[in-house]
C-alpha positions in Angstrom: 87.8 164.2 160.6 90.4 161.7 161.4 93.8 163.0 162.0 97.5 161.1 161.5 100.2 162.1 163.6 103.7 161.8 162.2 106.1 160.7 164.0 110.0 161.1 163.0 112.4 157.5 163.2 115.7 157.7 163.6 118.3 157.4 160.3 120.3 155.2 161.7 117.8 152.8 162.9 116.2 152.6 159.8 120.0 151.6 157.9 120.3 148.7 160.7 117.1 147.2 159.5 117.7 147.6 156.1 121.0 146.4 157.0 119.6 143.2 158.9 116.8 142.7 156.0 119.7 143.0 153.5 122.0 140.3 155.5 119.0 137.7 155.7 118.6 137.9 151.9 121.9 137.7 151.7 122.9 134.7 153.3 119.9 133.1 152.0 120.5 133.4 148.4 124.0 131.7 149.6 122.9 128.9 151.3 120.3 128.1 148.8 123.4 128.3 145.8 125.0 126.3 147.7 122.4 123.6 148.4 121.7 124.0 144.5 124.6 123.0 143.8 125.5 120.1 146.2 121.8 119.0 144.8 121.5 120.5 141.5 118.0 120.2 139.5 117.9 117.1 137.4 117.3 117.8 134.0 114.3 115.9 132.0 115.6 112.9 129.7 112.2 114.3 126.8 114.2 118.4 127.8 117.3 116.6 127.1 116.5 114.9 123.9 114.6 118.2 122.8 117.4 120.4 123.1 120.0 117.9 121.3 117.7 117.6 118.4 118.5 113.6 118.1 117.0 110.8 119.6 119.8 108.2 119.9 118.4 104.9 119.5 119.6 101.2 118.9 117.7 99.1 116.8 117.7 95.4 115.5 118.7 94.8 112.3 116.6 92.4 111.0 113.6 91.8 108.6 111.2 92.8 111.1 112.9 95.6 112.8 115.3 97.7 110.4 116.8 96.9 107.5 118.0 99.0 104.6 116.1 98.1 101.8 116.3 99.1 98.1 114.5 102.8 98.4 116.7 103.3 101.8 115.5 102.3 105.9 112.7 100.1 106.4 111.1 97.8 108.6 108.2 98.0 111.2 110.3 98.9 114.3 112.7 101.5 112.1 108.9 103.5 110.8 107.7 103.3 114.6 111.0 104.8 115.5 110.7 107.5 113.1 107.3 108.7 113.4 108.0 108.9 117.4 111.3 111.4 116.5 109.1 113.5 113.8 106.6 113.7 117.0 109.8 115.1 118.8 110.7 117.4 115.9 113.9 115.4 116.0 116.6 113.5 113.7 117.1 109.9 114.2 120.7 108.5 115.3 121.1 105.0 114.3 123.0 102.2 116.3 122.4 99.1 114.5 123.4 95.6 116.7 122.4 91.5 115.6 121.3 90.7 118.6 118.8 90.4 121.2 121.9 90.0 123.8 123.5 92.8 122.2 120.3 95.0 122.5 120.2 94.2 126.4 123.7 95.4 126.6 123.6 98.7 125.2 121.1 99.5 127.9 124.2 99.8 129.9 124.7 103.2 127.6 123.3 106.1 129.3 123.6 107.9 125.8 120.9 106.0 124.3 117.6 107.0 124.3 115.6 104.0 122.9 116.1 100.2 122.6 113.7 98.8 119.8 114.7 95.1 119.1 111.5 93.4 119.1 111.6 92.9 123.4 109.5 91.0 125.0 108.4 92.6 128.4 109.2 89.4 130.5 108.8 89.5 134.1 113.0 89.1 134.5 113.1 91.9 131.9 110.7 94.6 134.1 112.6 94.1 137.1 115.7 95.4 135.3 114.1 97.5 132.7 112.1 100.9 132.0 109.8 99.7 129.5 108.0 102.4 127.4 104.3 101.5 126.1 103.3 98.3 124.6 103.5 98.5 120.9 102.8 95.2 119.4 101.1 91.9 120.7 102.9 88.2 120.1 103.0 84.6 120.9 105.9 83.3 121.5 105.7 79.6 118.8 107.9 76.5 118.3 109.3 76.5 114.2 110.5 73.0 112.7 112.0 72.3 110.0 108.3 70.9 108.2 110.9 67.5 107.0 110.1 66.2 110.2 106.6 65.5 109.4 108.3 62.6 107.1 110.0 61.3 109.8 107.0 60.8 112.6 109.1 63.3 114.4 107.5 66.7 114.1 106.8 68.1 117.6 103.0 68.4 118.8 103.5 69.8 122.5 106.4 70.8 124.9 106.7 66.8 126.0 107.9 66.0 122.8 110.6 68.6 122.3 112.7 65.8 124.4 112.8 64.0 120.8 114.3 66.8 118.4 117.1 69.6 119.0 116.0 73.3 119.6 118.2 76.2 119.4 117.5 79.8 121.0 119.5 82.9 121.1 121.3 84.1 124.4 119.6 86.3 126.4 116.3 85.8 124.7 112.5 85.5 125.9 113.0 82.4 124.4 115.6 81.2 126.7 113.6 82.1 129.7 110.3 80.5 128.4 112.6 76.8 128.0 114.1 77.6 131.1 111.7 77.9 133.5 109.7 74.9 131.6 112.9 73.2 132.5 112.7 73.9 135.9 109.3 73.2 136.1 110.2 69.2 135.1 109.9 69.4 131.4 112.7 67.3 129.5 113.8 69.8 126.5 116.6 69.3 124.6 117.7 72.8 124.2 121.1 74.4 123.4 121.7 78.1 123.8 123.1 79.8 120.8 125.5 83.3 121.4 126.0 85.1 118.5 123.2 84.2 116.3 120.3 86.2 115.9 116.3 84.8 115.9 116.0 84.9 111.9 119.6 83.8 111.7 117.9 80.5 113.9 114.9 80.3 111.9 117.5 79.9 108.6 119.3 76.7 110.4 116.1 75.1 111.1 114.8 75.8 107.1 118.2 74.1 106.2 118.0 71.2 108.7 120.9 71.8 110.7 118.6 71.8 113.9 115.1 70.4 113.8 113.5 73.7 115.7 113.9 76.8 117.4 111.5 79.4 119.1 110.2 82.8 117.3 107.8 85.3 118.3 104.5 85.2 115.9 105.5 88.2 114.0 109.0 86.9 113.4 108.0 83.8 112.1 105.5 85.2 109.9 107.5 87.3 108.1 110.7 84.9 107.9 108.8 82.5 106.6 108.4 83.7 103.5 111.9 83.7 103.2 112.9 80.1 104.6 110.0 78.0 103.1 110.9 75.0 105.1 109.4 76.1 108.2 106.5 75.4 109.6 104.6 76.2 113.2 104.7 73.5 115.4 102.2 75.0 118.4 102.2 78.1 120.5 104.6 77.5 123.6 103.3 80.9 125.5 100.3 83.1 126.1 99.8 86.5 124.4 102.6 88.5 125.2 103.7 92.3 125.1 106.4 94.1 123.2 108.1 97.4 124.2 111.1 99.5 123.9 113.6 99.8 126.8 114.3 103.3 127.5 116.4 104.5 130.3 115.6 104.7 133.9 114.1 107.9 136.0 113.0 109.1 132.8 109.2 109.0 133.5 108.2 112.5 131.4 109.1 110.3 128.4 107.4 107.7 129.0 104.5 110.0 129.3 105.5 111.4 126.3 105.1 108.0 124.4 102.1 107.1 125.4 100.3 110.4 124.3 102.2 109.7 121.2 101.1 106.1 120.8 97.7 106.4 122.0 97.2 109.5 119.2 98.9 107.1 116.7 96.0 104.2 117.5 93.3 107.0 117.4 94.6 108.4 114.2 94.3 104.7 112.5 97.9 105.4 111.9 99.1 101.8 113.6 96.9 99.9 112.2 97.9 101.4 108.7 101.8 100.3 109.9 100.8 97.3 110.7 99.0 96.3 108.0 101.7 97.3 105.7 104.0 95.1 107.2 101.7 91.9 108.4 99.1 92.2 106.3 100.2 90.0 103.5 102.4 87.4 105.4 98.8 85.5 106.1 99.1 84.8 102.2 101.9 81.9 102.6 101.9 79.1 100.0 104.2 76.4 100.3 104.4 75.5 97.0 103.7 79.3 95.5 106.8 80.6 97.2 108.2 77.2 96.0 107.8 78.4 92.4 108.6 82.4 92.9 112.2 81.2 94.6 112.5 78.9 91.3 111.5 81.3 88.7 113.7 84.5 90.5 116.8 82.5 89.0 115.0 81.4 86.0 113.2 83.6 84.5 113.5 86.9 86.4 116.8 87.7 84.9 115.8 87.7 81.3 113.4 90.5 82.0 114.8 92.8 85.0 116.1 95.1 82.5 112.9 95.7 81.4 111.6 95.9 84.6 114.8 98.7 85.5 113.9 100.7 82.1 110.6 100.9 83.5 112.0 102.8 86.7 114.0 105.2 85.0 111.1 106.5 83.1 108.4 105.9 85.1 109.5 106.6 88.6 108.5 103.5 90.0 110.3 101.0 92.1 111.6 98.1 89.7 110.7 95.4 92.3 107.1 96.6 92.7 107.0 96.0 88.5 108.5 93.0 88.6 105.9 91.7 92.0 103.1 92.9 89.4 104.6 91.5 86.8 104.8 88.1 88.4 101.3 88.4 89.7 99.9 88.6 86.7 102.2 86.7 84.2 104.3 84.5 86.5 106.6 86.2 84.1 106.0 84.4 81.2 105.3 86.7 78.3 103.3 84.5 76.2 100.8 84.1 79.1 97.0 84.4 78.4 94.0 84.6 80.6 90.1 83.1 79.4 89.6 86.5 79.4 91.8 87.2 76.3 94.5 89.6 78.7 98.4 88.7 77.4 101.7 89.3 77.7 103.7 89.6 81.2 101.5 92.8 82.1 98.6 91.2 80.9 97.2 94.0 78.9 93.9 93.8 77.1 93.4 94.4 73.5 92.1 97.5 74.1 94.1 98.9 77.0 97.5 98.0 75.3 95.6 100.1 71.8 95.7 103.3 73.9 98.5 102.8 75.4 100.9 102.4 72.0 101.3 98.4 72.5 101.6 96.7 68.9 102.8 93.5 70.2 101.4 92.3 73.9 103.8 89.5 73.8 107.1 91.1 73.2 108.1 91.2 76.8 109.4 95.2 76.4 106.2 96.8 74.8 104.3 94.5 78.0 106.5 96.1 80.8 106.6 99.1 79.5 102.8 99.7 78.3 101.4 98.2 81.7 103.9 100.4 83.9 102.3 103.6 81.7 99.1 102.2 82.5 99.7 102.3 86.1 101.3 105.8 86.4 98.3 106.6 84.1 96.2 105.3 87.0 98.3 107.3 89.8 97.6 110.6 88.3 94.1 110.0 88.3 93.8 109.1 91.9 91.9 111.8 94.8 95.1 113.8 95.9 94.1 113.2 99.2 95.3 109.6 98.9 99.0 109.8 99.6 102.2 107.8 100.1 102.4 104.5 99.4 98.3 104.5 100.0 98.6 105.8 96.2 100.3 103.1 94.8 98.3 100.2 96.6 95.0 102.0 95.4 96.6 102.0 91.7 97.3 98.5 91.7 93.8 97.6 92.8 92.4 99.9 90.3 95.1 98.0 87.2 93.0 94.6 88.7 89.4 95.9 89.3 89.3 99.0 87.4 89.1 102.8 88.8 85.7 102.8 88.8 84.8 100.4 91.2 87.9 101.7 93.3 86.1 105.0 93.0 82.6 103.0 94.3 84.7 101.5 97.5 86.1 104.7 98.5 82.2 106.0 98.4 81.5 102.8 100.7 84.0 103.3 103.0 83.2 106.9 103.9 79.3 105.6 104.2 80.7 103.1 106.6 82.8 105.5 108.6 85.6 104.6 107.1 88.5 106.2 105.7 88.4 106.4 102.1 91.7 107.3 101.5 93.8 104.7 103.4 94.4 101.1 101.9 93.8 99.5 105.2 90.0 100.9 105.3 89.6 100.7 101.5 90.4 96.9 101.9 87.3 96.7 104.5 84.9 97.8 101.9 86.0 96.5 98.8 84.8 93.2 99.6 81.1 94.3 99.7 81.5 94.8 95.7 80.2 91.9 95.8 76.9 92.2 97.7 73.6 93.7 96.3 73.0 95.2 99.1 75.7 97.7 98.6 76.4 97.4 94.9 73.4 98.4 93.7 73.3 101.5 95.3 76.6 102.4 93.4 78.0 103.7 90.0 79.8 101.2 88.6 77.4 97.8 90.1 79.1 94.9 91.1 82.5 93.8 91.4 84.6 90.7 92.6 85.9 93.3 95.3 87.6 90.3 97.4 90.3 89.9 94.2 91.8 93.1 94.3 93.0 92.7 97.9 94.2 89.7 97.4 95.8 90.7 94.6 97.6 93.9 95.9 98.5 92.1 98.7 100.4 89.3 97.1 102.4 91.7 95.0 103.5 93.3 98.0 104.5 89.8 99.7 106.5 89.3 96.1 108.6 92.6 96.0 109.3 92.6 99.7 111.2 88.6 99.1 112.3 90.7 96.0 114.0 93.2 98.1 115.6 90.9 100.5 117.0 89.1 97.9 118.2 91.8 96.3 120.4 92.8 99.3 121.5 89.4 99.7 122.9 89.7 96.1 124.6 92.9 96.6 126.3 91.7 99.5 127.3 88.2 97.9 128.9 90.4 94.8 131.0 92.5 97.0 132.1 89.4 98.6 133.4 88.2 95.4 135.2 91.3 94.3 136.5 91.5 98.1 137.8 88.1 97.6 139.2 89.0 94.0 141.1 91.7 95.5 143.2 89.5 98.0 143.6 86.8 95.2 
């Protein structure tokens, strides 16, 4: 039996220690307010952007970053961008600037949140920048104006860039590469351009008012569809990496990005961007493009109407009708194949019977009667296949027929594939063509090569559509500008 002896503590002792316990607390909660606020808690830069709902970014406006297209923003940098806010659950908040000089300077901004102008991570450029994750892979090439083969003077290696002019934008990668060649004894005869942007570059060497420049890979690739004059002289640097700036001490989000970008490689998601960007720019034809420049102020005008009628009813973007259109028909509406197809949608006998064509040369009925066709052809596509997946996949099926599109998306999936993204589907199609795989399907064998080709050069088409449709609008409200002051 254990017994506990009480023993009785005086009241007033017991007030002086709650007294001295309550003093300590006290003057501890003040001294740590205090060192709170002569060192407050720095707020996260991915907190911050969460809590404003808008991810302030600047981006280049150019061809291959972000322009503003006919169905609204485009451009590979502009639909990285975006998918990386919609990761956020954020809106986007555009600052647009021309150059590469004038992306570096808004890096001075400690409002912005993202820099996306195509940057090379240079070994200057890391010293002074927070670069996010490597996006994109490029060489850094020397474009000529292709005259100069005529002359003996087109440029084979660095030497020879003593014996022709090269211009290059302030501030660029480009400007550094010359540089330090320069330094390292090499006799270039460069001159450093301001205020004029890469693709602004590439457009003076396509007119011959400088015999060459230097563009990154992608650049070139897709500007040259645009300024057929170029050509490639060599590649001046080693693979290089491309990143956006983002501001400094802000390390969560670049954690952030690369969860986001390694999830977006895993998903297939990039490789589905760039494909729909790059993909078709490995189609150039000197001469083709030639032709399609020619015939856009020959022929194209006598049957864009048809080609906008087509969009009202159909829902369909009138350049992507007009791209088919060409593709098929080089838009001449009395056009016939060996295969008895006609018109400028080059409709067969029996397709244009159940679609209500009387005449398959009367340029209308033709527009009209394939664009059915291929909205026909939409409906009838898996669900599952979405975007602008759907309308690559009708196309193919308009050239190849829905069967066999149907027999390549059964392909794909065998070859762990998937079935309903173009970029996969284009894998498989191809092996339409090989026993082995065709006779184990439906529909048997099919020039599955054609389809992709074909798909992708009507893409190719309405993306130098687009461009020059902005190039038009812009010229008319010059005009009407200048019709006002006169």
């Amino acid at each position: 039996m254990s017994i506990v002896h009480k023993t009785s503590v005086p009241l007033s002792i017991v007030l002086l220690v709650v007294l001295a316990f309550s003093s300590g607390w006290y003057f501890s909660a003040m001294i740590a307010k205090r060192e709170e606020s002569q060192n407050p808690k720095r707020v996260s830069r991915l907190d911050t952007i969460k809590k404003r709902g808008v991810v302030n970014v600047v981006l280049l406006n150019s061809p291959s970053s972000y322009y503003i297209g006919v169905n609204g923003a485009a451009g590979f940098e502009y639909d990285l961008v975006n998918d990386y806010a919609k990761h956020l659950g954020c809106d986007l908040n555009i600052t647009t600037v021309h150059t590469v000089k004038e992306a570096l300077e808004a890096a001075n901004d400690p409002s912005i949140d993202i820099i996306s102008a195509t940057l090379t991570k240079t070994p200057q450029r890391r010293k002074r920048y927070n670069f996010g994750p490597t996006y994109f892979e490029v060489q850094e090439q020397v474009v000529c104006n292709r005259a100069l083969h005529k002359t003996e003077r087109f440029p084979k290696d660095i030497e020879e860039l003593a014996n022709v002019s090269v211009e290059v934008g302030e501030k660029t990668s480009y400007e550094e590469t010359l540089k330090n060649l320069i330094e390292d004894g090499f006799d270039i005869n460069m001159s450093v351009v301001p205020d004029l942007a890469t693709e602004e570059l590439l457009e003076r060497v396509s007119k011959g008012k400088v015999d060459c420049t230097v563009a990154d890979s992608n650049i070139f690739a897709i500007n040259l569809r645009y300024f057929t004059n170029l050509a490639m002289a060599f590649n001046i640097s080693g693979t290089e990496e491309l990143g956006w700036i983002i501001p400094k001490n802000a390390d969560d989000l670049k954690q952030d990005m690369y969860k986001w970008i390694n999830h977006l490689n895993q998903s297939g998601k990039m490789i589905e961007l760039k494909d729909h960007y790059y993909s078709y720019v490995f189609l150039f034809d000197y001469y083709d493009k030639k032709m399609f420049y020619k015939r856009v102020k020959t022929r194209l005008p006598k049957y864009k109407k048809y080609f906008l009628q087509a969009q009202e009813k159909y829902r369909i973007p009138w350049t992507l009708i007009a791209a088919q259109s060409y593709q098929e028909s080089h838009w001449n509406p009395r056009a016939k194949s060996f295969t008895g197809v006609r018109g400028l949608m080059m409709l067969t006998r029996k397709t244009a019977k159940l679609l209500g064509v009387k005449n398959r040369l009367d340029p209308k009925q033709s527009v009209m009667g394939g664009v059915k066709h291929l909205k026909e052809l939409l409906r009838l596509l898996p669900r599952k296949i979405e975007g602008e997946n759907r309308l690559k996949y009708a196309l193919a099926a308009y050239n190849i027929g829905l069967g066999h599109i149907k027999d390549a998306m059964i392909l794909a999936k065998k070859m762990g594939l998937n079935p309903y993204r173009w970029s996969d589907l284009k894998q498989a199609l191809p092996k339409l063509s090989q026993k082995k795989y065709y006779k184990h399907l439906k529909h048997g064998y099919a020039r599955g090569s054609e389809p992709v080709r074909y798909v992708e050069s009507i893409y190719d088409y309405k993306d130098i559509l687009e461009k020059q449709f902005i190039i038009d609008v812009k010229e008319d409200e010059a005009k009407k500008e200048k019709q006002k002051r006169d």
